[in-house]
N, C-alpha and C positions, 0 to 999 in steps of 0.2 A: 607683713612680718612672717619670718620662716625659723621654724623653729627646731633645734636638731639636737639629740644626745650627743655629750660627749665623753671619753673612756678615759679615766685615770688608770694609774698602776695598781690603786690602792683598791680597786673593783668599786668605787663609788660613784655613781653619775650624777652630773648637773645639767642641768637646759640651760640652755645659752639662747639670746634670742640675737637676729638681727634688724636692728630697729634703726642704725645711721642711715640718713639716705646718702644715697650712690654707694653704698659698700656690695657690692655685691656676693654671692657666695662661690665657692668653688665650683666649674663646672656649670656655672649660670647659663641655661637655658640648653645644654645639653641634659635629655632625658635616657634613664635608662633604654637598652633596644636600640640606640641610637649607635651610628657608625661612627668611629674616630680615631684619625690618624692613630698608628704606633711610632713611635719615637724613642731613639734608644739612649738612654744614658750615657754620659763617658765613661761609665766601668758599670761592666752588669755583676761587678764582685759580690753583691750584696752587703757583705759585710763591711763597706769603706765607711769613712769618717764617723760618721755618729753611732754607728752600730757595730755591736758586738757579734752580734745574731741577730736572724730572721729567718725564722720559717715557717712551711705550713704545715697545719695540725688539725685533729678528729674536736679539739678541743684545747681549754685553757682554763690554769688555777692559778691563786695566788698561793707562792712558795714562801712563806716566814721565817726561811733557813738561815737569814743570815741577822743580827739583832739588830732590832728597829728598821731595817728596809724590805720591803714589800716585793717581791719578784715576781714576776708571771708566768709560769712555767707550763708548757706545749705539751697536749697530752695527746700520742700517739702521733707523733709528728712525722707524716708520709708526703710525699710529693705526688702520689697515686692517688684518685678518689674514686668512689663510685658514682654513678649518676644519683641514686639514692640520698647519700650522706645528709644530712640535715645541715650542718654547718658548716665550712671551713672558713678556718683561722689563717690570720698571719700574726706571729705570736713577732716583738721584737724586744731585744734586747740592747739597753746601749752601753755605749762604753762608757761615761760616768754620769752622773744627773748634770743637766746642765744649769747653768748659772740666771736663765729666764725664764719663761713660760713660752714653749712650741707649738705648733701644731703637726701634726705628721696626716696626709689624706692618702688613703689606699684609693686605687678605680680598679675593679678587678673588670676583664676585657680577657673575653673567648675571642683568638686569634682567627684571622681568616683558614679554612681548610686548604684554600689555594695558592697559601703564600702570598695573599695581599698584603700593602702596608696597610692595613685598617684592619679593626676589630669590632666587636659588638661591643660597647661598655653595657655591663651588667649591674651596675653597682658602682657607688661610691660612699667610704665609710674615714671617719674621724678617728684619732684621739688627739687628746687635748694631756700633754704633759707640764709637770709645773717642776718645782726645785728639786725637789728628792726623788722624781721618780726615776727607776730605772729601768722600765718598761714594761709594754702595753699589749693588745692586741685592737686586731680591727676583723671583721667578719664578714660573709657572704653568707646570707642563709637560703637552703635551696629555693631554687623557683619552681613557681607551680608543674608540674608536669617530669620534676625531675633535675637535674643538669645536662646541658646536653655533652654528646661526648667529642674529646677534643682536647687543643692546648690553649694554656689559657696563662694570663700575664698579668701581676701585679704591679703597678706601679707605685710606686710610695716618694710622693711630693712631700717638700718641706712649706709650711708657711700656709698663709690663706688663700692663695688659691695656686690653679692648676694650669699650668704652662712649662714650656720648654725650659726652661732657666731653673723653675723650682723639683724639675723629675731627678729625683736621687739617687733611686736603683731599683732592679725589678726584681720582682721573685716567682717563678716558672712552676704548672702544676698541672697535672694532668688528668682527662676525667675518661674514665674506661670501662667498659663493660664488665668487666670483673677486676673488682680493686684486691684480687689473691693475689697478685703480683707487687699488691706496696711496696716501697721501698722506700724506709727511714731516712731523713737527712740528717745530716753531721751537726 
């Protein structure tokens, strides 16, 4: 049985287990570190169908601006990191709650230096949305030694697992020696 948090809007988490047999989980038996294809969406818009926004951020809060719905709002939202950084987020926003229970999977992947199609996958992180929410984040907390520096690709899958059909859209971000040069996204 493997057992994983998962993120609402509402900042409250549940464990979810998986305990069907043959269900497998996303990314089943690819390990952090490990190499894996890059593969590009039909639109790297970001913002198409389900979202209104996505980006990355130093951080993330819930916004109670608007009554009774919960936002999650991007705190210092730069596309520039330092190796340092303790977190980055990808904060997202959708265009309205939808009418079932989703899953949304980030794989955050340091891009080859030499223009390969493959990356390092670094990470893979959840949330779990339900009827009202209207969006979440998902997170990459630094690795030991720092982050290394480079470009790096979010991919953000719809559904329970992780393949060509379910990849929605990326979101791009880069890690530098000196993050003075940030640069806010829209």
């Amino acid at each position: 049985m493997n057992a994983f948090w998962l993120r609402t809007s509402t900042g409250l988490f549940a464990v979810a287990v998986l305990a069907l047999a043959g269900q497998a989980p996303a990314d089943a038996g690819i390990q952090p570190g490990s190499l894996v294809p890059l593969v590009n969406p039909v639109s790297e818009k970001g913002t198409a169908g389900l979202f209104n926004r996505i980006v990355t951020a130093r951080g993330a809060e819930i916004d109670p601006g608007r009554a009774g719905v919960h936002m999650i709002r991007p705190i210092e939202p730069t596309s520039t990191f330092a190796p340092n950084t303790p977190e980055i987020y990808v904060v997202i926003e959708l265009k309205q709650s939808a009418f079932d229970m989703f899953e949304l999977i980030a794989r955050f992947i340091l891009e080859d230096p030499d223009g390969k199609p493959v990356g390092t996958l670094l990470h893979t992180d959840r949330a779990h949305f339900e009827f009202s929410d209207t969006g979440g984040y998902m997170l990459l907390k630094q690795p030991e030694g720092g982050f290394p520096v480079g470009n790096y690709r979010i991919e953000i899958h719809y559904g329970e697992q992780v393949n060509e059909i379910s990849l929605m859209t990326l979101v791009r971000f880069k890690v530098v020696t000196t993050a003075a040069s940030s640069s806010p996204q829209p």
